[in-house]
C-alpha positions in Angstrom: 32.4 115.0 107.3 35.9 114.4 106.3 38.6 114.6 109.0 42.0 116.4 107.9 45.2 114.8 110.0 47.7 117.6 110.5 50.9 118.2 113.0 50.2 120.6 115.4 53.6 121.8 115.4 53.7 122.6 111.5 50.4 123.6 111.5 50.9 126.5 114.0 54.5 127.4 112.1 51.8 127.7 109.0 49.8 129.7 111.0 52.7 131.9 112.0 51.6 131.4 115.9 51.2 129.0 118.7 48.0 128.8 120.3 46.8 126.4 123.3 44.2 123.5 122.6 41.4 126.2 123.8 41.9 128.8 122.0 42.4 126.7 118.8 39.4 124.9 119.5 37.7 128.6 119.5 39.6 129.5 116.5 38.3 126.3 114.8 35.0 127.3 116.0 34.9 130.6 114.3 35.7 129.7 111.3 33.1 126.8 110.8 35.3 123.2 111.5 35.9 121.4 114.4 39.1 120.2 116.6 37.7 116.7 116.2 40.8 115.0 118.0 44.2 115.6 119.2 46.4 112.3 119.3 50.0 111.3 118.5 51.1 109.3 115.9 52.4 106.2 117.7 48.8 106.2 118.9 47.3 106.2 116.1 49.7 103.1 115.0 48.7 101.4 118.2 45.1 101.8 117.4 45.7 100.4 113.7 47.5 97.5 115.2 44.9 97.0 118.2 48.3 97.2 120.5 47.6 98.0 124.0 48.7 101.6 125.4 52.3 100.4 126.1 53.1 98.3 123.1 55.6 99.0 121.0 55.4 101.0 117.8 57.8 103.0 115.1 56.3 106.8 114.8 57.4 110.0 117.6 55.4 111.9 120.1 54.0 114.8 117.3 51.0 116.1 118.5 48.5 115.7 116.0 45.7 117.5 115.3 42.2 116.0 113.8 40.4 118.6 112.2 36.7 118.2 110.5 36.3 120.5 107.7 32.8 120.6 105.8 32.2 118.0 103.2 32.2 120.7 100.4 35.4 122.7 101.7 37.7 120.8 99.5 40.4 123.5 100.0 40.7 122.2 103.6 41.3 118.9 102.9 45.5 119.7 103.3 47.7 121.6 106.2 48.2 124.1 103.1 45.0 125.1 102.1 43.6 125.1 105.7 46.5 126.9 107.1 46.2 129.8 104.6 42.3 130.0 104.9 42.9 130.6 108.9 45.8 132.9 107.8 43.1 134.9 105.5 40.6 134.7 108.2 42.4 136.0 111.1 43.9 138.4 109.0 47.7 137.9 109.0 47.6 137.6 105.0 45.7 138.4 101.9 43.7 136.1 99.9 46.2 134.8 97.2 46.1 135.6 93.5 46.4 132.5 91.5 48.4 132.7 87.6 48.4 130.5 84.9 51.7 130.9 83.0 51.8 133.0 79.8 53.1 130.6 77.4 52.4 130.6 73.7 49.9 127.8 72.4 52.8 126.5 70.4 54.7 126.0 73.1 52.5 124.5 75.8 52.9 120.4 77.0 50.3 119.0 75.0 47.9 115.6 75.7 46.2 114.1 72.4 42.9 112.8 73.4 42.2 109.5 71.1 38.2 108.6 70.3 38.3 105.1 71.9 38.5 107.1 75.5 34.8 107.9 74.8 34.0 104.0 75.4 35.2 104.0 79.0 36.8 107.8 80.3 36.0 110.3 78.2 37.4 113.6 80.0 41.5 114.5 80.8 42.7 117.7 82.3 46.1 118.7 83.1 48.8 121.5 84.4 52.2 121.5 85.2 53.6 122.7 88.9 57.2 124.2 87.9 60.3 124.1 90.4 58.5 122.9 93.0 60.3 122.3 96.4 59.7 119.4 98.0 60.5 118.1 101.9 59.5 115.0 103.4 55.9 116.6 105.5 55.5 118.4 102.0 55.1 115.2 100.0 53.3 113.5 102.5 50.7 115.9 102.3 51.0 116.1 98.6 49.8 112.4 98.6 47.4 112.5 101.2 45.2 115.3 99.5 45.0 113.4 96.4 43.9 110.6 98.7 41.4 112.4 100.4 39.9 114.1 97.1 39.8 110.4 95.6 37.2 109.3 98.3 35.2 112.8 98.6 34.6 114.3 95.1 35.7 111.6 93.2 33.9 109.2 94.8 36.5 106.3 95.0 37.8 107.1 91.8 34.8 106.2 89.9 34.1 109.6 88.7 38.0 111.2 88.7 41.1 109.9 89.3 44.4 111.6 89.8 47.9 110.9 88.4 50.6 113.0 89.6 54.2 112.6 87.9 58.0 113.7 88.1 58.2 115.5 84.1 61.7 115.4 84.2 61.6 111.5 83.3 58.8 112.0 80.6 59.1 112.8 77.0 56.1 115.5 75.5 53.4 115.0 74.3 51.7 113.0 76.0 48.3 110.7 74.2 45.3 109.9 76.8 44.1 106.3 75.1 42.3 103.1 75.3 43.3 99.5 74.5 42.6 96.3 75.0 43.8 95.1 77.9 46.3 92.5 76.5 47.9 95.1 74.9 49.3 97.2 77.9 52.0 96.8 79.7 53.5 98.6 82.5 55.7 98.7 85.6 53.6 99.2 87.9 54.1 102.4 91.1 56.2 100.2 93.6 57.4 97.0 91.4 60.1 96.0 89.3 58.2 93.8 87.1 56.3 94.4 84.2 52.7 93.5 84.1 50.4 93.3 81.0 46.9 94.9 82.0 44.5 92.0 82.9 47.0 90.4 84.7 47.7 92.8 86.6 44.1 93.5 87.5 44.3 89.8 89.0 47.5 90.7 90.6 46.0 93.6 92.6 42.9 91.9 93.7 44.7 90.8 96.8 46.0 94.4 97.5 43.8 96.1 100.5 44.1 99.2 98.9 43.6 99.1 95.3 41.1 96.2 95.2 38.8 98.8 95.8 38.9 100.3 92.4 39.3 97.5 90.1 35.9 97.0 89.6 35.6 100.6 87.7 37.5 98.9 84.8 37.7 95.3 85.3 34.6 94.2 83.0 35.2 96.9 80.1 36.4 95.9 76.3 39.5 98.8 76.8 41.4 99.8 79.9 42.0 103.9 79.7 46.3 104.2 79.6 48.4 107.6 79.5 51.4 107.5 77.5 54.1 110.0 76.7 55.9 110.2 73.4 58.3 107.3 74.2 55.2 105.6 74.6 56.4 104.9 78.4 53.2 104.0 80.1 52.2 107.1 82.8 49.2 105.5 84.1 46.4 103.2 84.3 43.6 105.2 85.8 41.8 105.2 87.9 44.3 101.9 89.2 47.6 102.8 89.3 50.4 105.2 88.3 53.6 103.8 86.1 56.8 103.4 88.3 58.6 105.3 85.6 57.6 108.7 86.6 56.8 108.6 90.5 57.4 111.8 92.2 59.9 111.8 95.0 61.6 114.5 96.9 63.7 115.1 94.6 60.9 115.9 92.1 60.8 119.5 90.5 58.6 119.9 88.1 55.1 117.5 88.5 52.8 116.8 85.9 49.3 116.4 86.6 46.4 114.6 84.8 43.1 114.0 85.9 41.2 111.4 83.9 37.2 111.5 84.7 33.6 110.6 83.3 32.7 114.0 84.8 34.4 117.1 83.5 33.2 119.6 85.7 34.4 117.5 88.7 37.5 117.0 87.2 38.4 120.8 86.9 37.3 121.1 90.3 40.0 118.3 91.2 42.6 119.9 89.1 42.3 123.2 90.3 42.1 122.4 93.8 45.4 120.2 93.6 47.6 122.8 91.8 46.3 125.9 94.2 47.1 123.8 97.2 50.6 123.6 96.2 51.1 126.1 93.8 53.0 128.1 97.0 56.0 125.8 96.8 56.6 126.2 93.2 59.6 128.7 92.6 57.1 131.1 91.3 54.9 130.9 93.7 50.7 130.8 93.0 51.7 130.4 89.3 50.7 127.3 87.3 51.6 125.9 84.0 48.9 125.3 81.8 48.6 122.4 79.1 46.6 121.7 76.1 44.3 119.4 75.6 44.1 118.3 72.2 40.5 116.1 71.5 39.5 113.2 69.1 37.7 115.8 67.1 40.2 118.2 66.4 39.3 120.8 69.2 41.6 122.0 71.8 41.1 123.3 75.6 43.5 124.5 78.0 43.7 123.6 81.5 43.6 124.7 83.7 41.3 127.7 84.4 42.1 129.4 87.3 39.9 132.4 87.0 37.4 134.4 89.5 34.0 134.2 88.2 31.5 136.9 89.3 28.6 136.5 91.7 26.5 139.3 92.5 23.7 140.3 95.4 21.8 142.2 96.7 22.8 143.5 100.4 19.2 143.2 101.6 19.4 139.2 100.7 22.9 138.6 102.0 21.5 140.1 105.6 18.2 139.6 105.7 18.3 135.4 106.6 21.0 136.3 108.7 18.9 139.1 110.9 21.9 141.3 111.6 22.2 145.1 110.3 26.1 146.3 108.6 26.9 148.3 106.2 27.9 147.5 102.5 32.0 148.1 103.6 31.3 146.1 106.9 29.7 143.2 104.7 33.0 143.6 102.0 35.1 142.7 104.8 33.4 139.9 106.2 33.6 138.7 103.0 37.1 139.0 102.1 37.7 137.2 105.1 36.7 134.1 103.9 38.7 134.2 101.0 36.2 136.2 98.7 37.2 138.9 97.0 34.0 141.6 97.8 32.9 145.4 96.6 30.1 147.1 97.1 28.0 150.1 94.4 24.8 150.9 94.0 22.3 150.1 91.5 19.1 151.7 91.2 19.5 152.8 94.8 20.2 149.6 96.0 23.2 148.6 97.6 25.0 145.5 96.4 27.9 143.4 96.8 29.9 141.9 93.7 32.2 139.3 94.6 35.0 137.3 92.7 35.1 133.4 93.9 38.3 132.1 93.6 39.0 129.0 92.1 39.9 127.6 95.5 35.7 128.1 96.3 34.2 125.8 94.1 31.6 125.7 96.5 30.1 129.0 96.3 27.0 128.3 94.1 24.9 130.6 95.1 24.4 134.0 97.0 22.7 131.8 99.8 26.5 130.7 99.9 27.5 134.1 100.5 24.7 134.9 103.2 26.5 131.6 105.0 30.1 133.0 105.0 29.3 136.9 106.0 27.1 134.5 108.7 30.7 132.1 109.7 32.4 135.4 109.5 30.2 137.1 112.0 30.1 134.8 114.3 26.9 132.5 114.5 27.2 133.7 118.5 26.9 137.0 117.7 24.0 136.4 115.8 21.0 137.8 118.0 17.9 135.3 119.1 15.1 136.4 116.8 12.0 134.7 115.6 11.9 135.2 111.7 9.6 137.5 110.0 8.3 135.1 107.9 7.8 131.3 108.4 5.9 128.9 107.6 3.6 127.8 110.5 3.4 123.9 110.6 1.5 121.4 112.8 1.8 117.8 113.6 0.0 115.1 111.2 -3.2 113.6 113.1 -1.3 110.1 112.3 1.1 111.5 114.6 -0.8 112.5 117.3 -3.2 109.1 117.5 0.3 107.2 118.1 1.4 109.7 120.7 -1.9 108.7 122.5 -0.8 105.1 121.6 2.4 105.3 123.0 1.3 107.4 126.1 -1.2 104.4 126.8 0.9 101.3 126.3 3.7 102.9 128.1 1.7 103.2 131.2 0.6 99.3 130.4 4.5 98.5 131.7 5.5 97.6 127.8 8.7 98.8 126.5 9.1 100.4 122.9 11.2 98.7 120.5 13.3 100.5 118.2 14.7 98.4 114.6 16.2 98.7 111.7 13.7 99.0 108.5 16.8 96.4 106.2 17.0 92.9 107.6 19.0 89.9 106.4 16.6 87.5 103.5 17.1 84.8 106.2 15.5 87.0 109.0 13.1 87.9 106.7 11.9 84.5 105.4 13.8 81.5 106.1 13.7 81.9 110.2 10.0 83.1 110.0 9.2 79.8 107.9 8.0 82.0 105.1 8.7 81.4 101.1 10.5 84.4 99.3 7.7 84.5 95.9 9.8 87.5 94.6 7.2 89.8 95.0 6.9 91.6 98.4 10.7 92.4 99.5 12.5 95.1 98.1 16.0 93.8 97.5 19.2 96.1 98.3 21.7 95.4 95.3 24.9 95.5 96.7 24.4 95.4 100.9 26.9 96.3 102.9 26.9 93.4 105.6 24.6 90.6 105.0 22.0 92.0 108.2 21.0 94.7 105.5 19.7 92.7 102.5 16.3 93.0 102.2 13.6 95.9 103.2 11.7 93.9 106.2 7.6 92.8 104.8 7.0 92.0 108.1 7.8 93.4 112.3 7.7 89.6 113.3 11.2 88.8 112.5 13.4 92.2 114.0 10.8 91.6 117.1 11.9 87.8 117.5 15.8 88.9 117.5 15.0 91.4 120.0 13.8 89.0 122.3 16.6 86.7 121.6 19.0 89.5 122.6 17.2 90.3 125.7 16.5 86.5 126.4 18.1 86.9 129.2 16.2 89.9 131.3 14.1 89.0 133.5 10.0 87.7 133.1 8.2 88.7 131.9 9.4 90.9 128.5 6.8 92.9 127.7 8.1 94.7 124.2 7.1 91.7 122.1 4.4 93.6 119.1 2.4 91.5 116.8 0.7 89.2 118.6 -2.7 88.7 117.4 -4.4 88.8 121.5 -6.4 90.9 122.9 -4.9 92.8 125.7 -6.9 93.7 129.1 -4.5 96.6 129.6 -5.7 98.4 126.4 -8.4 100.1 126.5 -11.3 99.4 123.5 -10.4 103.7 122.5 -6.7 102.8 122.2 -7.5 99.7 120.1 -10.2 101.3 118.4 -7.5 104.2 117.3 -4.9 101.3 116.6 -6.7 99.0 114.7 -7.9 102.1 112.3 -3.9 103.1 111.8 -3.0 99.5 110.8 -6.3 99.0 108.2 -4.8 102.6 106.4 -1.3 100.5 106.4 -3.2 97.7 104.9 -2.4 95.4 107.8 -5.9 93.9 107.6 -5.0 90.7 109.2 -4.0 92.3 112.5 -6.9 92.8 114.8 -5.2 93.6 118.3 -2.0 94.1 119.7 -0.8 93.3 123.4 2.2 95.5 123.0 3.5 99.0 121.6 4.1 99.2 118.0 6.1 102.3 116.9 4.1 103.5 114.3 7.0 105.0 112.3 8.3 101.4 111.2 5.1 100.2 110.2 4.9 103.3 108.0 8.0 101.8 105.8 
């Protein structure tokens, strides 16, 4: 779940109210997140810098508020857009009403799409934010939700990336292409000195930040590159943005580009950036749209900014919910969660249309709906009720033999041993003296830490490091499993039952155990 960093202070002058930590903890309730964390900023320096409580750090005393927001809720990912959904939902304001600019097609900022894209980055969209107004906690959080999108829907870049740029030092149109890398050069965001393309890739592999993403392009014949008419390089996506057109606070007008190997995620993107700060423009909720111009002579304007339609019935918005309203108490339930809702009547049946803003791009479905009248309701006012219908299950007789198992051995004095399912190759074979043939372990292809390389073939090895953490309790440890001795303790029914549960695992070679095995790691 991502976790949204805001000042309390601003966040409540947003809110046009101060509350105390209690009752915005119940507010943050309501509405579906969570207050996560409050902390200050020199704290959260201290912790980056492992300083102790006194040590000394640049930052102030702002409160600061960490806020989890639901992984889909990408309108939340900014003090903006979570500001005005609590403003909607508390009612203090009405849902905005995003515009695209009427401008003739012949007049409209254009980007010319060339076909070598198609090898590497296929897809561009872009808009224009007009006479924005930017302050220093403004830009901040201008940058931070383009950071925050970059490692949630666009998955660290690989599937969108975002380039945001001051148009005033750019010359229209602009052409989205590919080249070899020896034949780009930039200035890269934060340099002085020009850089041709693969050297800068080796120049950046010592950065903490941007090493991340280098691998996305590094090994491909063409590196995707934005230019404008001066051919004045505005990007290398998904690395870096050209120092030639960084936005700073004195930025009025921002161009926007999302390059992506997934359109539909990078309308998604695009939409969600301009909405968020749309307000601050000097018309405000009103973007500027741009045309795309592609490889094959087709052209598509970004970006879209209209409601689509969803419809329901009322019956299947309330019914998995188990709460009676009406059709007008349902509209406004609806309406406070940013959805624009009507009720009529088809067929003598009562149902509710609703217009999803683009700001919900994760309304999918009208089980989507049946969760925000539910969030809007109040999950605690919900009333206890067994459903009507369910599906009546029962536990698998393989689970209840290793209850009787576990009930058994327990009394025996052993302990149960919980371990991973991944172990290191080493673990696995080297330390057990057993050759790797290539055959029996599942490999992971890129682990995280070396303990997680392989799928374990065997309980020996996580057993034996078990006991060499615990080396050190006193005798004797009973939690060693595996052991190929009969145990007194067991009884010939519990041995009987085990011995059956291992042959269906096709542990053949195990006859007995003297210990508890938990029978949901032997299943992997």
């Amino acid at each position: 779940m991502p976790t949204v960093s805001v000042g309390r202070d601003r966040l409540f002058a947003a809110l046009g109210r101060t509350y105390t930590q209690e009752e915005f903890e119940a507010l943050c309730f309501e509405f579906g997140i969570e207050l996560d964390d409050v902390t200050t900023e020199k704290a959260i320096l201290r912790k980056e810098k492992h300083l102790e409580d006194d040590g000394e750090v640049e930052g102030d005393d702002e409160v600061i508020y960490k806020i989890e927001v639901a992984a889909n809720r990408y309108d939340l990912l900014c003090l903006e857009g979570l500001a005005r959904a609590l403003r909607v939902f508390t009612g203090t304001e009405a849902s905005p009403v995003f515009r695209v600019s009427s401008i003739p097609r012949g007049s409209m900022l254009q980007m010319h799409v060339k076909p070598q894209t198609s090898q590497i980055r296929p897809h561009v969209v872009c808009a224009v934010l007009r006479g924005v107004t930017f302050d220093e906690a403004r830009y901040n959080s201008f940058i931070d939700l383009q950071d925050k999108l970059h490692q949630n829907i666009c998955r660290k870049r690989t599937l969108v990336a975002i380039g945001t740029h001051d148009l005033d030092t750019l010359v229209a149109p602009f052409s989205y292409e590919a080249l070899p890398p020896h034949e780009i050069n930039l200035v890269p965001l934060k340099q002085e000195e020009s850089f041709r393309a693969d050297k800068l890739m080796e120049f950046y592999k010592s950065d903490m930040k941007l090493k991340k993403f280098l691998h996305i392009i590094e090994k491909s014949p063409v590196y995707p590159v934005i230019y404008d008419s001066n051919r004045t390089v505005l990007s290398l996506p998904p690395i870096i943005n050209g120092a030639h057109s960084a936005i700073t606070l004195t930025t009025r007008n921002v161009f926007i580009e999302c390059t992506a190997t997934d359109l539909t995620k990078a309308k998604i993107v695009l939409n969600t950036t301009v909405t968020m700060f749309s307000e601050y423009c000097e018309n405000k909720f009103e973007v500027e749209p741009v045309e795309v111009v592609h490889h094959d002579g087709s052209k598509t304007v970004y970006p879209d900014l209209s409601c689509y339609k969803m419809e329901a019935p009322l019956s299947d918005i309330l019914g998995p919910i188990g709460i009676s309203l009406d059709e007008k108490q349902v509209v406004c339930l609806l309406n406070k969660m940013q959805l624009q809702a009507e009720s009529h009547s088809s067929k003598g049946e009562h149902r509710i249309s609703v217009s999803v803003p683009p700001t919900r791009s994760d309304i999918l479905h009208a089980r989507d709906l049946v969760e925000d009248v539910a969030i809007a309701y109040g999950y605690n006012n919900v009333p206890k009720s067994k459903p009507k219908c369910m599906t009546i299950g029962g536990r698998q007789p393989l689970n209840r033999f290793s209850d009787k198992i576990r009930a058994e051995v327990a009394r025996a004095g052993y302990m149960e041993v919980l371990t991973f399912i991944l172990s290191s190759h080493e673990e696995n074979f080297d330390m057990l003296n057993r050759t790797d043939d290539k055959s029996k372990a599942v490999i992971i292809a890129n682990p995280r830490t070396s303990e997680f390389e392989v799928v374990r073939t065997s309980l020996m090895s996580c057993l034996l490091k078990t006991l060499k953490h615990n080396i050190d309790h006193p005798r004797p440890i009973k939690e060693i499993m595996g052991l190929w001795i009969v145990s007194s303790k067991l009884s010939e029914l519990a041995c009987q039952v085990w011995r059956e549960v291992l042959c269906s695992y096709r542990c053949k070679n195990i006859t007995y155990l003297n210990c508890f095995v938990i029978l949901q790691s032997t299943m992997y």
